[in-house]
C-alpha positions, 0 to 999 in steps of 0.5 A: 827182669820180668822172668827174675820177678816170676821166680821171686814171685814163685818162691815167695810162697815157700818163703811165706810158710816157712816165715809163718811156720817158725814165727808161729812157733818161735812165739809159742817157745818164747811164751812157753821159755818166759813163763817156764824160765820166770817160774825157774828163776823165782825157785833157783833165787827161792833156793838161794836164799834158803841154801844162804840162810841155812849155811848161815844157820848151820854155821852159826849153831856150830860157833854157839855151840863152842861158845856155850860150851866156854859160857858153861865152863866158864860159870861153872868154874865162876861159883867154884872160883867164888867160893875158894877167894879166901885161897888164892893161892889155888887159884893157879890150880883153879885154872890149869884145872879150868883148860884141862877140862875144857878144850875149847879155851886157849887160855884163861885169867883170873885178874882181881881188883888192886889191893884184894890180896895185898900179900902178891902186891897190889895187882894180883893176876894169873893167867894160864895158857896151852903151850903152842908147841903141846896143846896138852901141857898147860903154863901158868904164870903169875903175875905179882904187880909187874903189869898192868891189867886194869886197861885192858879190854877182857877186864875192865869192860865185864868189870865196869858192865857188872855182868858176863860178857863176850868180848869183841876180837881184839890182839893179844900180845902179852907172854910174848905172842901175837895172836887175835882172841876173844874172852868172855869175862865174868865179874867175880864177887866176895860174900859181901857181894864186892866187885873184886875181880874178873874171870876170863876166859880166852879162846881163839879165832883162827878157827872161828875165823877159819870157819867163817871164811870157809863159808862159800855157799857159791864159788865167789861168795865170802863171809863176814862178821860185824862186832857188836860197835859195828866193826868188821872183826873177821873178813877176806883181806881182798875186801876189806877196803870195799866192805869198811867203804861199803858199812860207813856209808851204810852207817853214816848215810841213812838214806843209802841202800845198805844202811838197813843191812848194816843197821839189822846186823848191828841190832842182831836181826836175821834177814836179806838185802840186795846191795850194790858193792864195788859196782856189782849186785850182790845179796847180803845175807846176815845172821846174829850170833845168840851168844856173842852179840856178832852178826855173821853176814855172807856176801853172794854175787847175783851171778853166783845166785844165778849162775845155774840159771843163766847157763840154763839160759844160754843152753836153752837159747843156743838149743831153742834157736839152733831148733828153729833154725833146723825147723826152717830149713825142714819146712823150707825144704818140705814145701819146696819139695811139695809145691815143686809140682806148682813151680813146674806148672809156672814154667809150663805156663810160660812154655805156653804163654811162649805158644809151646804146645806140643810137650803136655805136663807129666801126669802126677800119681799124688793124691792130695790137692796139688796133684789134684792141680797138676793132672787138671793143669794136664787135661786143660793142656791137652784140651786147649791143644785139641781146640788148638789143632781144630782151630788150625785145621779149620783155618787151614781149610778156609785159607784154602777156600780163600785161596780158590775163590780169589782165583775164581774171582780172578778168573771171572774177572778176566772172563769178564774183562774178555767179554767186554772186549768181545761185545765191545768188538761185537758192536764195533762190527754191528756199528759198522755193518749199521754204517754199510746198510746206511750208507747202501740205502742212501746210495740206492735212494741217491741212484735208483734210477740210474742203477740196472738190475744187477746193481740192485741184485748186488746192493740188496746182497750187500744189504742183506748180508750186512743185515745178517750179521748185524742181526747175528752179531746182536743174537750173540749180544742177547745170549751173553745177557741173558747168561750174565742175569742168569748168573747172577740170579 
């Protein structure tokens, strides 16, 4: 368990600087991505509501445009109109005249006051129209009292205001056909300066619609236009329900989130808002019509407005972390190839701490700090090996010298012990030669005067010899202590 824990341990350090490299780094790129990404984000939504707005802007100088042209053409023809009422019966003239001239107008009425020309009954109307079939070929038809006009909206409305007109959307379905028009209608006077009747003209809304809708800055985005009594009149059919849901909510709740953007285009601003919408962020972007009095609004999705960013994004992100990853596996094998000589030396540290001496590290020819350890790590191998072997050898040579002094101690014992046994005999002889003279004294002193000459020759030859080896025995005596002191000396 202790080798796995060296291992680890040895491989921490490569772990470490790789962890502090990349997490140095991935600060530096996440800093770096925020501050680049916010400035990114403030100029991709700055540029999504200037493309917007001039779409908007754009789209609603083409629609003036056509309806100036109607307005122009239709106060043109007013003066001209004005000043011929003593003639109605070139009134139908007047207006074939009025569509061949301006192409822009599907249709045009003229529609006076109950009783004005009493000579064509009591409602006079004519009212002339392109054929569907031959935009070119012009019909008139002239009404002599068989319907009545007086209700509907492209009269009574510039009749009763007194003053030119834009009419909101609405469906015509007079001479037959059903289609969805606009009039802009202007009061008609007499000399005496008397309401007595009204010229419309009527153009269609299939291309003002066509238009409208045809507006898609970014992919899901669609456009609108609000009426002057903030109905919708021109709008997707797959968002009718939510955009009516969305504006009489807006307009019936003050403190709701839209209820600023329906107000502003009701009232004819330009401007922006943020909404929400069917569960969605979405930015609403609105612009007045001079003319008519409409708002045109274009709805955006905020992941339209920032699709572009966030693919930007998600690359960058991909990009950045397939980066660090690529960066973490270059360090980590970068200081594991240059810090394999330090894991060498941890497996030589152990051969040694295991006592193998005998295979010295190999001698590194890098000249940085790590071969710098390495070919240190080498010489203190080397010396603690020579120290080592000199240890050994001079170990050696004293169990050697142990080895003869415990025999020359053993031998001196035995030379001692044998000693011993020598002047331990030596006194047992002297002891009994000492017990032979003592005992031939007291024989002489018991029969000295029974003994005769030759007993006495023998008893002092006995004595005598006795007396000689007692004096010899003790001389041996003396000699083996006088060696012992010198010795030990």
């Amino acid at each position: 368990m202790k080798r796995i824990t060296e291992k680890q341990s040895r491989h921490s350090l490569t772990t470490q600087v790789v962890l502090w490299v990349v997490g140095f780094v991935s600060m530096l790129f996440v800093a770096a991505l925020f501050i680049m990404f916010h400035h990114a984000r403030n100029s991709i939504y700055q540029e999504a509501m200037e493309k917007a707005r001039q779409t908007l802007r754009t789209t609603e100088l083409r629609i003036d445009n056509t309806l100036n042209e109607v307005e122009t053409a239709t106060r043109s023809w007013h003066w001209t109109i004005e000043k011929r009422l003593n003639r109605p019966e070139i009134m139908d003239s007047l207006c074939q005249q009025l569509l061949r001239e301006n192409p822009h107008i599907q249709s045009c009425t003229l529609a006076f006051e109950p009783g004005v020309y009493p000579q064509y009954g009591i409602y006079y109307e004519v009212y002339a129209h392109r054929n569907p079939a031959d935009s070119t070929q012009i019909e008139v038809t002239v009404n002599g009292g068989k319907q009545l006009y007086t209700r509907e909206k492209w009269y009574f409305i510039p009749l009763h205001q007194e003053k030119p007109i834009w009419i909101d959307p609405y469906i015509d379905v007079e001479h037959g056909e059903t289609s969805i028009i606009t009039s802009y209608g202007m009061p008609l006077h007499n000399k005496e300066g008397e309401l007595v009747g009204v010229l419309s003209a009527h153009i269609s809304m299939k291309w003002f619609a066509d238009l409208v809708l045809s507006l898609r800055p970014f992919p899901n985005s669609h456009a609108s236009v609000m009426g002057t009594d903030g109905r919708l009149i021109i709008h997707p059919d797959s968002t009718l329900e939510e955009h009516e849901a969305f504006f009489n909510k807006a307009f019936n709740e003050p403190t709701s989130e839209g209820h600023l953007a329906a107000i502003s285009m009701k009232t004819g601003h330009v401007g922006h808002s943020e909404i929400h919408m069917d569960g969605k962020q979405d930015f609403i972007f609105y612009h007045p019509f001079e003319n008519a009095g409409w708002s045109v609004a274009i709805v955006c999705p905020e992941s339209d407005i920032f699709s572009s960013y966030n693919s930007l994004l998600r690359y960058t992100i991909i990009i950045s972390l397939s980066g660090l990853l690529l960066l973490a596996l270059f360090c980590f094998f970068i200081t594991h190839r240059q810090l394999k000589p330090l894991q060498r030396l941890v497996d030589e540290a152990h051969r040694m701490a295991d006592g193998q001496m005998d295979e010295p590290v190999k001698k590194s020819n890098r000249t940085d700090e790590v071969g710098y350890v390495q070919n240190t790590f080498r010489q203190m191998q080397l010396s603690i090996g020579q120290h080592i072997a000199q240890i050994t050898h001079l170990t050696d040579v004293l169990s050697q010298r142990n080895e003869d002094l415990k025999m020359a101690y053993e031998q001196a014992r035995e030379a001692d012990r044998m000693k011993d046994a020598v002047i331990l005999n030596m006194s047992d002889r002297m002891e009994q030669s000492v017990k032979v003279i003592h005992t031939t004294i007291a024989d002489f002193r018991q029969h000295a005067t029974e003994m005769n000459a030759k007993e006495f020759r023998q008893m002092a030859d006995k004595i005598k010899e006795h007396t000689d080896m007692t004096t010899a025995l003790l001389d041996n005596l003396l000699d083996i202590a006088d060696k012992k002191r010198g010795r030990r000396l």
